[in-house]
TORLOBA-794566 format. One record per residue (C-alpha): residue number from 1; residue in three letters; x, y, z. Coordinates in Angstrom, 3 decimals. Layout:
<rs>
{resi NUM | resn ALA | px X | py Y | pz Z}
...
</rs>
This chain:
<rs>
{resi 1 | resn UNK | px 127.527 | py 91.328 | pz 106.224}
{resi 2 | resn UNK | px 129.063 | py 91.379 | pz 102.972}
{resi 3 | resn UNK | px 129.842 | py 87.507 | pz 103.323}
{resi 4 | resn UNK | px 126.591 | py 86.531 | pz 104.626}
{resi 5 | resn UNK | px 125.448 | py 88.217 | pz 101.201}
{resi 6 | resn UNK | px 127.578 | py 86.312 | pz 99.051}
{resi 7 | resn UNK | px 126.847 | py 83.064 | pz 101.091}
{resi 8 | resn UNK | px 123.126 | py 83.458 | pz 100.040}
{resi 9 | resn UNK | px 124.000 | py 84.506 | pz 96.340}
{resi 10 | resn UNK | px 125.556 | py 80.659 | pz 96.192}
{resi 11 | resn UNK | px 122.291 | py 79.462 | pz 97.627}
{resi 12 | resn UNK | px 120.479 | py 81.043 | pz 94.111}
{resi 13 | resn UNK | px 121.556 | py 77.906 | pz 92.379}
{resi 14 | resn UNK | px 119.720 | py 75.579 | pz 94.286}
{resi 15 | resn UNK | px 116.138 | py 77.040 | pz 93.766}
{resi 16 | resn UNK | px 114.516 | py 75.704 | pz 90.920}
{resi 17 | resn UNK | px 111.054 | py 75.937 | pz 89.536}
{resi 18 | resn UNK | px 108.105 | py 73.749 | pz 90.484}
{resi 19 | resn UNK | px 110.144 | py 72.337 | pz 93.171}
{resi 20 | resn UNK | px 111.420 | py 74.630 | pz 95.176}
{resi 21 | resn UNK | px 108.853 | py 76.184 | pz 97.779}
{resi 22 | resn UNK | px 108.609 | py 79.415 | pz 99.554}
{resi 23 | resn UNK | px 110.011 | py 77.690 | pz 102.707}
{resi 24 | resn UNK | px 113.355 | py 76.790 | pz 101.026}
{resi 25 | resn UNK | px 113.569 | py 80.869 | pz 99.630}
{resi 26 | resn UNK | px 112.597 | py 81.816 | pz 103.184}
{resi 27 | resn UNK | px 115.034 | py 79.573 | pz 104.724}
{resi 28 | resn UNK | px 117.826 | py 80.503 | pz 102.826}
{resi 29 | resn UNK | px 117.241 | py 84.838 | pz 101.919}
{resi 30 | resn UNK | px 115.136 | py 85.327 | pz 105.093}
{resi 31 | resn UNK | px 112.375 | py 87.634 | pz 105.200}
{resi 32 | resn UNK | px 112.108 | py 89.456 | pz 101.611}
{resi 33 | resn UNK | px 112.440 | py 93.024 | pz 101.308}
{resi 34 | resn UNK | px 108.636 | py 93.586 | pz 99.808}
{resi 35 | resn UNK | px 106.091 | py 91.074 | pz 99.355}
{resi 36 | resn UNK | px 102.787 | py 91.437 | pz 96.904}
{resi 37 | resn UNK | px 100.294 | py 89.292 | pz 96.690}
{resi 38 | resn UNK | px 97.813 | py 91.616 | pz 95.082}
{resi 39 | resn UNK | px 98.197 | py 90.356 | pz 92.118}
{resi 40 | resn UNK | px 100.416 | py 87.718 | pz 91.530}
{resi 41 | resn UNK | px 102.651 | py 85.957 | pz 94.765}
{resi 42 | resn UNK | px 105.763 | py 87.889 | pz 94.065}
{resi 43 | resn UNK | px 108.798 | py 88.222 | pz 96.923}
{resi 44 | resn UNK | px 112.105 | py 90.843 | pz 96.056}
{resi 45 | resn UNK | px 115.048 | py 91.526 | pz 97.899}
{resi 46 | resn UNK | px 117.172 | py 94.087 | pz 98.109}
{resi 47 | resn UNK | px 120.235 | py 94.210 | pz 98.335}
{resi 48 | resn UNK | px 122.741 | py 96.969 | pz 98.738}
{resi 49 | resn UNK | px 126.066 | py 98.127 | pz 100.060}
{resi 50 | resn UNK | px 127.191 | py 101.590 | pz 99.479}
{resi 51 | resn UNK | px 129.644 | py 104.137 | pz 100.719}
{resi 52 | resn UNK | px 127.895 | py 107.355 | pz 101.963}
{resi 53 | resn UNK | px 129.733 | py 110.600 | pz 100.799}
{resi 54 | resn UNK | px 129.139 | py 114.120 | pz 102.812}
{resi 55 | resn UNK | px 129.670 | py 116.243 | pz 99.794}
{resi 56 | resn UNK | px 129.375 | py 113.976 | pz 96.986}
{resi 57 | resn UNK | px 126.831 | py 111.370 | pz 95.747}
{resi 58 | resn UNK | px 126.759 | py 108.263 | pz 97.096}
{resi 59 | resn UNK | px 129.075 | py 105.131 | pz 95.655}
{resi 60 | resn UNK | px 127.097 | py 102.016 | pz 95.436}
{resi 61 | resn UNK | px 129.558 | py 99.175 | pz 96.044}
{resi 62 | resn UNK | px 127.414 | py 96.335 | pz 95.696}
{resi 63 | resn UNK | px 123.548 | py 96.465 | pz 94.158}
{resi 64 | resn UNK | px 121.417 | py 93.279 | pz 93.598}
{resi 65 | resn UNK | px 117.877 | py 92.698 | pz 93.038}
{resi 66 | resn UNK | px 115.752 | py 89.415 | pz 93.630}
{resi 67 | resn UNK | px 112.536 | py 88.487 | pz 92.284}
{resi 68 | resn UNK | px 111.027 | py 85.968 | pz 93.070}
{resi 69 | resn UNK | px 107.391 | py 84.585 | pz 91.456}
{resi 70 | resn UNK | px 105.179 | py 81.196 | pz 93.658}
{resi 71 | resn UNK | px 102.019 | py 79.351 | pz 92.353}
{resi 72 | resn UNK | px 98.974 | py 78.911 | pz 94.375}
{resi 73 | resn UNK | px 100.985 | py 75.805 | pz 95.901}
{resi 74 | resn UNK | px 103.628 | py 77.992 | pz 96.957}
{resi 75 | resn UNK | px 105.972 | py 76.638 | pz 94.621}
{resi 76 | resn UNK | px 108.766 | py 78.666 | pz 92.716}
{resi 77 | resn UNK | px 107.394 | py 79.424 | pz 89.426}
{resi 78 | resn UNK | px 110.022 | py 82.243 | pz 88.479}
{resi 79 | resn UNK | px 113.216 | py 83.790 | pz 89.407}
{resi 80 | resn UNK | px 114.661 | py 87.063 | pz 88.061}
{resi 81 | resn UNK | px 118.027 | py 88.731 | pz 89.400}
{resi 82 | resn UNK | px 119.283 | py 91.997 | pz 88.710}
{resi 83 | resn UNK | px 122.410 | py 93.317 | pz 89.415}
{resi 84 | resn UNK | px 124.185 | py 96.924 | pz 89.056}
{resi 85 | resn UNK | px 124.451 | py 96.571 | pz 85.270}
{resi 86 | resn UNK | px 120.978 | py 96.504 | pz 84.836}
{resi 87 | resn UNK | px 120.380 | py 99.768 | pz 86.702}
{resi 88 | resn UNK | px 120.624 | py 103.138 | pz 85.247}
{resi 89 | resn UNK | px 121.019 | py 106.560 | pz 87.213}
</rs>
């Protein structure tokens, strides 16, 4: 699991804006974790591998966020990521 993670983390570099589309995203991440469309066309993932503890909190190994933004066309029109450093408890 872990590798097939990393293996789409290298696939971040190829998506760029106005030419990328929704299929490439799709293709490469699979299904996002949340989709809204509400407002704006917006697709995140989330990612996250942690060790569960019985009598202690939890250890988050690994912690990365996706956001991704599409134009009416369905065309990438922004990309955030996020990663444990950004987070705070």
């Amino acid at each position: 699991m872990v590798d097939d993670i990393l293996y789409a983390i290298d696939d971040l570099d190829t998506f760029v804006a106005n030419k990328s589309h929704k299929n490439d995203i799709l293709n490469a991440l699979g299904s996002p974790s949340i989709k809204i469309s509400d407002v704006d066309d917006i697709w995140i993932y989330l990612i996250s591998i942690k060790q569960e503890n019985v009598f202690e909190k939890d250890e988050i190994n690994f912690q990365q966020i996706f956001r991704f933004q599409f134009d009416d066309s369905n065309f990438l029109v922004e990309f955030d990521s996020f990663d444990q450093s950004s987070f705070k408890e």
